[in-house]
C-alpha positions in Angstrom: -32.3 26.6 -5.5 -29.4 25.8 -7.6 -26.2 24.7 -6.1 -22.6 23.4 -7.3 -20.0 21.1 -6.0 -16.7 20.2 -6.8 -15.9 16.5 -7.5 -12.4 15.5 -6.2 -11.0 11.9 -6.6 -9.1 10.9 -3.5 -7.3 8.1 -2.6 -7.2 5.9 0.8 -3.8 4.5 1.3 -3.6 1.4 4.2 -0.1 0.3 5.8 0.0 -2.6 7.1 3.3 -4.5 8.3 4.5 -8.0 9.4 7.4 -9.7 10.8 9.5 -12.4 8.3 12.5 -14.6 9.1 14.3 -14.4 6.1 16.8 -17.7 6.1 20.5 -17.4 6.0 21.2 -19.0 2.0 22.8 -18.7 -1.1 20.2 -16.6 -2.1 21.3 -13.7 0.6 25.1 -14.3 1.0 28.1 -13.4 -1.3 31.2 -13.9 -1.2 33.7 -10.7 -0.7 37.3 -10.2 -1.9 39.0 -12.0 1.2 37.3 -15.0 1.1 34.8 -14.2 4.0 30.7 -14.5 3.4 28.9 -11.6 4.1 24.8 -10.8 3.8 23.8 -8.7 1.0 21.5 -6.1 2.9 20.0 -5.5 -1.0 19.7 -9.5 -1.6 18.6 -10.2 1.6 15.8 -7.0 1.5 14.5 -8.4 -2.2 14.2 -12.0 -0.5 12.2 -10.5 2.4 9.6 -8.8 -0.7 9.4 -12.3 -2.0 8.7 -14.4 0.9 6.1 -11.9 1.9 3.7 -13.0 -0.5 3.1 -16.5 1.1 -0.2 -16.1 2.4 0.9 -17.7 5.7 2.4 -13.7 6.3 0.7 -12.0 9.4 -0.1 -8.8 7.9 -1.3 -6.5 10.7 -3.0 -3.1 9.9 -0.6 -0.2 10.9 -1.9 2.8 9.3 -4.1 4.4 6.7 -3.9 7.8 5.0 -6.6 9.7 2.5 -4.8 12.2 0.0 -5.9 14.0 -3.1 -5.4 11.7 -6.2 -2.5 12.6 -8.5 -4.6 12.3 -11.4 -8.4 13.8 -11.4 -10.5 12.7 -13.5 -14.2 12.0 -13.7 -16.1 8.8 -11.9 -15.8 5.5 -14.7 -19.4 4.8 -15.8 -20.9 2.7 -12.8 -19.2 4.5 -10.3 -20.6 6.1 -7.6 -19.7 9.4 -6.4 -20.8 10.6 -2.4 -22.7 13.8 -2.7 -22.5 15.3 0.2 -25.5 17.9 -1.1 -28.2 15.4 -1.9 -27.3 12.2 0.0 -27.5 14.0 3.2 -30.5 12.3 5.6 -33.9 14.4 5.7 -33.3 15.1 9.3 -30.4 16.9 9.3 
């Protein structure tokens, strides 16, 4: 019996999150035209990125996602691909 399949390259997206107390420096504040100090939400936002990557950051799982792959193409040699068809248990 002949049969066909379609192969489709999908993608698993996680979400994870974590909490970081970005400090109060130079690196965050500017100065404005009157004189006064004010947090740069931009400044402070890029610092947050950066300090994120210590590996003392908590990240916590908060979500994952499977979606069709913006670019299909065929498996890289090695790959494997799940056939759904022929690696199916004998018993089902």
């Amino acid at each position: 019996m002949n049969t066909y399949s379609i192969a489709l390259r999908l993608r698993r997206i996680t979400y994870e999150d974590a909490y970081i107390a970005v400090p109060v420096t130079d690196a965050i504040v500017k100065k404005v035209e009157d004189g006064s100090l004010r947090i740069d939400p931009e400044a402070m936002w890029a610092e947050g990125i950066r300090l994120s990557e210590d590996s003392r950051v908590e990240w916590k799982v908060e979500a994952t996602r499977i979606e069709a792959h913006p670019a299909q193409q065929a498996p890289p040699e090695g790959r494997k691909k799940t056939d759904f068809f022929y690696d199916v248990p004998d018993s089902q």
